[in-house]
C-alpha positions as CSV (number, residue, x, y, z in Angstrom):
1,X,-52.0,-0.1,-11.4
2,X,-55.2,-0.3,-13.4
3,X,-55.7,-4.1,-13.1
4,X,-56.9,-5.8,-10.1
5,X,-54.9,-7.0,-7.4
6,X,-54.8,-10.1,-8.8
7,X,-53.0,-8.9,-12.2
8,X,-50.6,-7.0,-9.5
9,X,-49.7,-10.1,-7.9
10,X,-48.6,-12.0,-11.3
11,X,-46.2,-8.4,-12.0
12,X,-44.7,-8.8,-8.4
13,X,-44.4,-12.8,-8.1
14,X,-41.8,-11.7,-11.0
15,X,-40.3,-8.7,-9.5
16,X,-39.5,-11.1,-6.2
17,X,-38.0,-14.0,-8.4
18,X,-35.5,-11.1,-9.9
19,X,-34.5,-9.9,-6.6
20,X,-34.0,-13.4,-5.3
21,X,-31.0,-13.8,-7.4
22,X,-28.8,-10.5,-6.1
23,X,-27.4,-11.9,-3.0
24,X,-26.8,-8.1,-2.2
25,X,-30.7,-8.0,-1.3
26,X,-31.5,-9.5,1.7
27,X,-34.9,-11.1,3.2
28,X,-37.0,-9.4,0.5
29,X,-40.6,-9.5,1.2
30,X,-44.2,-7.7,0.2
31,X,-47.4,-7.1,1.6
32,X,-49.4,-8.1,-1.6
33,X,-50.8,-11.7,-0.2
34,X,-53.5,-13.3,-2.0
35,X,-54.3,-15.5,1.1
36,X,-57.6,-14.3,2.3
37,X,-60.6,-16.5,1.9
38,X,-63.5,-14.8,-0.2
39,X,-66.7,-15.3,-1.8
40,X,-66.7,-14.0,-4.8
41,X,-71.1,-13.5,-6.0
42,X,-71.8,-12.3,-9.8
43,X,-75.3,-11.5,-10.1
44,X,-77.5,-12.6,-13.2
45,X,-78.8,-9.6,-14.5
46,X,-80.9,-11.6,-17.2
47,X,-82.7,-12.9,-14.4
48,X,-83.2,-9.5,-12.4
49,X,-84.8,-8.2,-15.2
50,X,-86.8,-11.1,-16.2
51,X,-88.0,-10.4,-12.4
52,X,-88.1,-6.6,-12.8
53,X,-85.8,-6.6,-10.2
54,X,-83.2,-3.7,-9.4
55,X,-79.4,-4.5,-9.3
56,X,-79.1,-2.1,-5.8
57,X,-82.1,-4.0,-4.0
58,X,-80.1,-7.3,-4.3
59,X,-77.1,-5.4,-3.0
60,X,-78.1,-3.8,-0.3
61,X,-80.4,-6.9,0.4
62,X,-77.1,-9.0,1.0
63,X,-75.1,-6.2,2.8
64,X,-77.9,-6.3,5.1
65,X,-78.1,-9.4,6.2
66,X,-74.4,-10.6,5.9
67,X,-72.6,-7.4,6.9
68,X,-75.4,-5.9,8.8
69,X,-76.5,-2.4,9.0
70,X,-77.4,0.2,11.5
71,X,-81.0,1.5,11.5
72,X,-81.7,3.5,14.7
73,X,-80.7,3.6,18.0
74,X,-82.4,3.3,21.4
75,X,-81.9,4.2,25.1
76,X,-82.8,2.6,27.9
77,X,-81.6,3.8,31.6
78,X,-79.4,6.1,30.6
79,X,-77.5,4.0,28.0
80,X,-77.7,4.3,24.2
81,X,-77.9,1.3,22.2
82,X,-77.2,0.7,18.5
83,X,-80.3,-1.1,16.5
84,X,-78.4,-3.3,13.6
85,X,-80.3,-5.7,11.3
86,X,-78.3,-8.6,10.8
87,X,-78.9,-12.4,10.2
88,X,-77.4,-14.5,13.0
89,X,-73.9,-15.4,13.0
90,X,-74.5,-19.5,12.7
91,X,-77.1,-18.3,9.6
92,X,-74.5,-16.4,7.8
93,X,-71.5,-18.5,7.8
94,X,-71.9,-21.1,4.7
95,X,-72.4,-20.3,1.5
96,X,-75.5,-22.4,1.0
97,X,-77.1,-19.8,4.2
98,X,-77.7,-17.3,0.7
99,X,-80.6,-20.1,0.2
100,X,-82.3,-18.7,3.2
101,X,-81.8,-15.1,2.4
102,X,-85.2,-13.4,-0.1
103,X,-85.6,-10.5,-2.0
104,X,-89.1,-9.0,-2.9
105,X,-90.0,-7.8,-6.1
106,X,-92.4,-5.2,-7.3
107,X,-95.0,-7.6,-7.3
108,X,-94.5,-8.2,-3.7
109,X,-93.4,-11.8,-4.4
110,X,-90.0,-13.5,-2.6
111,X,-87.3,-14.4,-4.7
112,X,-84.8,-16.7,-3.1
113,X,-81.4,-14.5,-3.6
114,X,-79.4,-18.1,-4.4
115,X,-81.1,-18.1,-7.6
116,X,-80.7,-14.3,-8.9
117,X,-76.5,-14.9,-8.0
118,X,-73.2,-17.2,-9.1
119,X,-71.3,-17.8,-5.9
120,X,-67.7,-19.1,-6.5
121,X,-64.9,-18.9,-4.0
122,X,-61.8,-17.1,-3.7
123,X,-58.6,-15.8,-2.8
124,X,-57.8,-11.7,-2.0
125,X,-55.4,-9.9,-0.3
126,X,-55.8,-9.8,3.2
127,X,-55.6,-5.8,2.8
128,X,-56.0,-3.4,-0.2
129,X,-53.1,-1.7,-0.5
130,X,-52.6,1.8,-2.5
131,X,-50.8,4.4,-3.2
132,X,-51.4,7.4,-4.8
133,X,-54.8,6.2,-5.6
134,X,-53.6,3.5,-7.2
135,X,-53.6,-0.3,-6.1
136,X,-50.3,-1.0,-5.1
137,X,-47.6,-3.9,-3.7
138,X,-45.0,-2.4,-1.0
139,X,-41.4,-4.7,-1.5
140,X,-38.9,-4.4,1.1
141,X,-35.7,-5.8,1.9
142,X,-32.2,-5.2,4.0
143,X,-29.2,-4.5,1.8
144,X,-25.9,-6.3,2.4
145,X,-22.8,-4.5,3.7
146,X,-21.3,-2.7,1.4
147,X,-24.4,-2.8,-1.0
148,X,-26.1,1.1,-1.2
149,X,-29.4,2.3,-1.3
150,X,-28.4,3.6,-5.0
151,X,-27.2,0.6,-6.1
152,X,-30.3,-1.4,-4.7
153,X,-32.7,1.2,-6.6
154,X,-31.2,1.1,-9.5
155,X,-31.2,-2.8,-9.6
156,X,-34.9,-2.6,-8.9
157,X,-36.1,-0.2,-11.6
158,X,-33.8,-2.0,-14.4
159,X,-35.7,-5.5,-13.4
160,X,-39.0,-3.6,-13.4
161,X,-37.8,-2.2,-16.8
162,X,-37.9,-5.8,-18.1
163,X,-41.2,-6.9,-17.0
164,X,-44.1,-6.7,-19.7
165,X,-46.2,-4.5,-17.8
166,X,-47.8,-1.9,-19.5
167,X,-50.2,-0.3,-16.6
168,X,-47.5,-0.9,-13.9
169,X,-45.8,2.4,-12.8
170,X,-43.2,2.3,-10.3
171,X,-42.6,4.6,-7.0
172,X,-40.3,4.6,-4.1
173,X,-41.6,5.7,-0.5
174,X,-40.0,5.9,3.1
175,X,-36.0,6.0,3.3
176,X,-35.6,5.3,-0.2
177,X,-37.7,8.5,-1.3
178,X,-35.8,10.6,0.8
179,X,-32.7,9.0,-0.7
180,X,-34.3,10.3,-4.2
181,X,-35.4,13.7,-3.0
182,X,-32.2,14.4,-1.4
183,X,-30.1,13.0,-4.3
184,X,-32.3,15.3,-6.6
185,X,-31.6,18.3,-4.8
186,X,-28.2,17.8,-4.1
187,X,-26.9,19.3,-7.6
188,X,-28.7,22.1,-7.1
189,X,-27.8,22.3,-3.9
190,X,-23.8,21.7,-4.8
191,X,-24.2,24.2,-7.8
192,X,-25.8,27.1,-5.2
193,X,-22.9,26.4,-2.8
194,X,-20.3,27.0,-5.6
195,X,-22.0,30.0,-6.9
196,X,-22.6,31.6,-3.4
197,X,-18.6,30.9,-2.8
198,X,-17.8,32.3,-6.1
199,X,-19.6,35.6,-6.0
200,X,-18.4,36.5,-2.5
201,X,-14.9,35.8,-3.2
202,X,-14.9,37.9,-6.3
203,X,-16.6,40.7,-4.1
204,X,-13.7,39.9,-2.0
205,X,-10.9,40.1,-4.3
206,X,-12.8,42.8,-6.6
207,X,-11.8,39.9,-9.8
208,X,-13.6,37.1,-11.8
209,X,-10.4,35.4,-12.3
210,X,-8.7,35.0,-8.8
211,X,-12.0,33.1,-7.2
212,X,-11.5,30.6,-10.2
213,X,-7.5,29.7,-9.4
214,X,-9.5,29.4,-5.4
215,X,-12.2,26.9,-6.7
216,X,-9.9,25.0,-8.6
217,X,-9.0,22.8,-5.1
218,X,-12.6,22.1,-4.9
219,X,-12.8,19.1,-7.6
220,X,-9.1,17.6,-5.9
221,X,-10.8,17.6,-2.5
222,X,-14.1,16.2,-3.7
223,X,-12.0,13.6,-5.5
224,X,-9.9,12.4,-2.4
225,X,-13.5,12.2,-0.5
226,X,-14.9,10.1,-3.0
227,X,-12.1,7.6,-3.0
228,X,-12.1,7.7,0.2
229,X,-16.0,6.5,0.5
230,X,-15.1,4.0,-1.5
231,X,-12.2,2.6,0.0
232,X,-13.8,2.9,3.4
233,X,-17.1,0.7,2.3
234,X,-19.3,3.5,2.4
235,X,-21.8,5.0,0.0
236,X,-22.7,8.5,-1.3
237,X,-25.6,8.7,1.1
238,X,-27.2,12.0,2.5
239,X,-24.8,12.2,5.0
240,X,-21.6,12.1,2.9
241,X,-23.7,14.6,1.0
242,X,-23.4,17.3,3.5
243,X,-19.8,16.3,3.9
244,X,-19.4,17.1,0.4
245,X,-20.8,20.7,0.9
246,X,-19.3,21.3,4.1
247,X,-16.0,20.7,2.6
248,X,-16.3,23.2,-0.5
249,X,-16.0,25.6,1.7
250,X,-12.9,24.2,3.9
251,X,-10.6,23.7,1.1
252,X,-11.3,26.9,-0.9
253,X,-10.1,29.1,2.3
254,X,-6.5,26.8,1.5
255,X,-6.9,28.5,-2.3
256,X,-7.9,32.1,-0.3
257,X,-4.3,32.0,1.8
258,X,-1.9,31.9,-0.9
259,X,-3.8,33.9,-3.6
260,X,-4.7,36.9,-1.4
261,X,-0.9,36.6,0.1
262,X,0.3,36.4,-3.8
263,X,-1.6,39.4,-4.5
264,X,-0.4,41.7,-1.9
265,X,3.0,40.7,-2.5
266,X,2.6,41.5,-6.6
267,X,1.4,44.9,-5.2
268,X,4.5,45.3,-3.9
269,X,6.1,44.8,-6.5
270,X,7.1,41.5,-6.8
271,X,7.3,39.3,-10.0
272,X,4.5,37.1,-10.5
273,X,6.6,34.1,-10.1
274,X,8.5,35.3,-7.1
275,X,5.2,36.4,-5.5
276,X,3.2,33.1,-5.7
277,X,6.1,31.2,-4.8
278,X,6.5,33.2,-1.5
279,X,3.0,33.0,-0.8
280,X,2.8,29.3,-1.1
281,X,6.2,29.1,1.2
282,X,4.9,31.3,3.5
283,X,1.3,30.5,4.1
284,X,2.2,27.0,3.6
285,X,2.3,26.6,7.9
286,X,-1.3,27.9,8.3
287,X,-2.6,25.6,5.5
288,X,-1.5,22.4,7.2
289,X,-2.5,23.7,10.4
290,X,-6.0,24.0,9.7
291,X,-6.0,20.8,7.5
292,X,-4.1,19.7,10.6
293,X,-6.8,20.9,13.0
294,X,-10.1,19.8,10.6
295,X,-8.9,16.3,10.3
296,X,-8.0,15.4,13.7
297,X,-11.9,16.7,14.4
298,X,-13.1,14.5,12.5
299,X,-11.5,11.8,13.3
300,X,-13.2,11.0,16.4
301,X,-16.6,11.0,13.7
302,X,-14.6,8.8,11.3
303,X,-14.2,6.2,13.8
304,X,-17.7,6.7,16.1
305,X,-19.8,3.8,16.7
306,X,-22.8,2.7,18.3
307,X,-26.1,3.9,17.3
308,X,-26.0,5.7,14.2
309,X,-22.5,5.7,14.0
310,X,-22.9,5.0,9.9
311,X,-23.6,9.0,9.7
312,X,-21.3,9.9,11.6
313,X,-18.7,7.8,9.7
314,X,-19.8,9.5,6.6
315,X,-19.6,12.8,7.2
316,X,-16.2,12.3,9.4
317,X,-14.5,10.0,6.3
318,X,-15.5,12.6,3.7
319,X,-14.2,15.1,5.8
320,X,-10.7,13.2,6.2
321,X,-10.2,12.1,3.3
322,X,-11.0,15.0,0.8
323,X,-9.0,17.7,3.4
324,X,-6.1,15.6,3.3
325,X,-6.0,14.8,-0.5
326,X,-7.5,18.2,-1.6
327,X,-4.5,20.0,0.5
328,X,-1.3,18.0,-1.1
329,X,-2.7,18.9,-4.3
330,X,-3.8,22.4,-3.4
331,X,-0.4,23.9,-2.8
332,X,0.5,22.7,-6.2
333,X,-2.1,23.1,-8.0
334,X,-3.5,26.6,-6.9
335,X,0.6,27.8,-7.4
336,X,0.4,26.8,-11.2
337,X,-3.1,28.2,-12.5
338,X,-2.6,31.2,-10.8
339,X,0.3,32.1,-12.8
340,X,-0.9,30.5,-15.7
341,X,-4.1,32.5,-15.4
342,X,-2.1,36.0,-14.5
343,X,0.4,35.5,-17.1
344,X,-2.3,35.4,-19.7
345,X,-4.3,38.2,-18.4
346,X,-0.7,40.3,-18.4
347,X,-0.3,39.8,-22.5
348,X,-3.8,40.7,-23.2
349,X,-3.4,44.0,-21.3
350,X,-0.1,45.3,-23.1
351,X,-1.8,44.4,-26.8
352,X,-4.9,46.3,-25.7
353,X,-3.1,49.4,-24.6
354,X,-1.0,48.9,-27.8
355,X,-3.9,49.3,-30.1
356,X,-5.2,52.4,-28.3
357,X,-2.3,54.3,-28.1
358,X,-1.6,53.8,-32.0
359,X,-4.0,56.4,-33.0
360,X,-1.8,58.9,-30.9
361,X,1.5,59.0,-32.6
């Protein structure tokens, strides 16, 4: 902020009244609090150079003598004492005690300091808050149940959004900026995830097609975790985060049974259809044993409680919930596009050996 703290306070007196009104924001509350007594001294400059009087002599006159300073130091048996200048505390605590307080001028004359100054009292924070350099106002506030850190951030840069504040920038700190930072990163981190999955499965199955038909189970799953957050209560918080990439790789190995078994029974010779519907038939058994196996594991983390039980409850839910809806789908869905995708691939090769045998006859 580029205005005082005073200007600050008008900006955040506003903020507070907008966040009064979401009942999803509890007990808000800031540090800015203009309740500390202060006397506030302007000094006449007219009159300081009528005097030929420097602005940093009058200064350093009153820090002096109200806030005392160190000159020297001193020891005596065996003990070091510090030498401070100071007026005495029952001189120093009115603001008529500046009447006693003089100033000498070139001229070696004493000026009374109560005449070169404006005295008017005051109100300033009781501390001087920044951040990043700037002057700043920290608001904070429990969220109802139910109510996310998203949602709560959102709500709090739209109201900002509103105020008439040009020289008012807006910044989040503690759990909320590692809410942002992790939320940042966690498309790239979802994208790297996919990519890494992708390039090893087509290593795998020497293709750029098959690891496609395998991924497709990845969007069901993630879409049975999500509804599954939601119908819980629960938010998409780092926690469910890590959910969401631990459980790319759990349902694409449900996509890596049947294709891989589909595959070595085409190289048998089997017809496309006949070969994917055996796989899914006969690798259906491991499928729901390891969804089997995954969700009962997690269960015991989808129902944990005590301290900290919230991340556990994310990560187990997410877990639960996008294994089991990601697998019903999966044998259905994986089945279809890979015949789809094999049967298209199997009428572009024929036309293509077509055209280059032509020139032969």
């Amino acid at each position: 902020n580029a205005g005082t703290h005073q200007d600050l306070k008008i900006v955040v007196d506003q903020l507070m009244a907008a966040i009064r009104t979401n009942p999803n924001i509890v007990s808000p509350d800031t540090d800015l609090k203009l309740n500390q007594p202060q006397l506030r001294i302007d000094m006449n400059r007219d009159k300081l150079a009528a005097l030929d009087l420097e602005v940093d002599v009058v200064g350093r006159t009153l820090e002096t003598m109200m806030g005392g300073r160190k000159v020297t130091r001193f020891k005596r048996g065996g003990e070091q004492y510090d030498v401070i200048v100071q007026v005495a505390d029952i001189d120093r605590r009115n603001p008529d005690d500046l009447k006693s307080i003089f100033v000498r001028t070139k001229k070696g004359e004493m000026v009374q300091v109560a005449n070169l100054v404006t005295m008017a009292e005051d109100v300033a924070p009781f501390d001087l808050g920044h951040f990043n350099r700037l002057r700043s106002a920290k608001i904070t506030a429990n969220l109802a149940p139910g109510y996310s850190l998203g949602e709560a951030l959102t709500f709090m840069e739209n109201e900002i959004a509103k105020i008439d504040a040009r020289d008012i920038t807006f910044d989040v700190d503690g759990v909320s900026r590692e809410f942002r930072r992790a939320s940042g990163s966690m498309t790239l981190t979802f994208g790297l995830a996919l990519a890494f999955i992708y390039l090893v499965l087509a290593a795998r199955f020497e293709s750029f097609t098959d690891p496609i038909v395998i991924l497709l189970a990845v969007p069901l799953a993630i879409f049975g975790a999500l509804a599954t957050i939601k119908l819980t209560g629960g938010s998409l918080n780092i926690y469910s985060q890590i959910g969401l990439v631990t459980l790319v790789g759990l349902i694409s190995k449900h996509g890596i049974l049947i294709v891989e078994f589909a595959n070595r029974l085409r190289d048998k010779g089997l017809p496309l259809d006949y070969a994917v519907l055996g796989a899914a038939e006969l690798r259906l058994r491991p499928i729901l044993m390891t969804t089997g196996a995954m969700i009962l594991g997690a269960m015991p983390l989808a129902f944990a409680t005590g301290a900290g039980h919230e991340g556990r409850q994310a990560i187990g839910w997410v877990i639960v919930g996008g294994m089991s809806f990601g697998t019903v789908l999966t044998v259905f869905v994986v089945p279809t596009f890979y015949i789809l995708i094999n049967a298209l691939r199997q009428r572009r090769v024929p036309s293509r050996l077509a055209v280059e045998a032509a020139p032969a006859e």
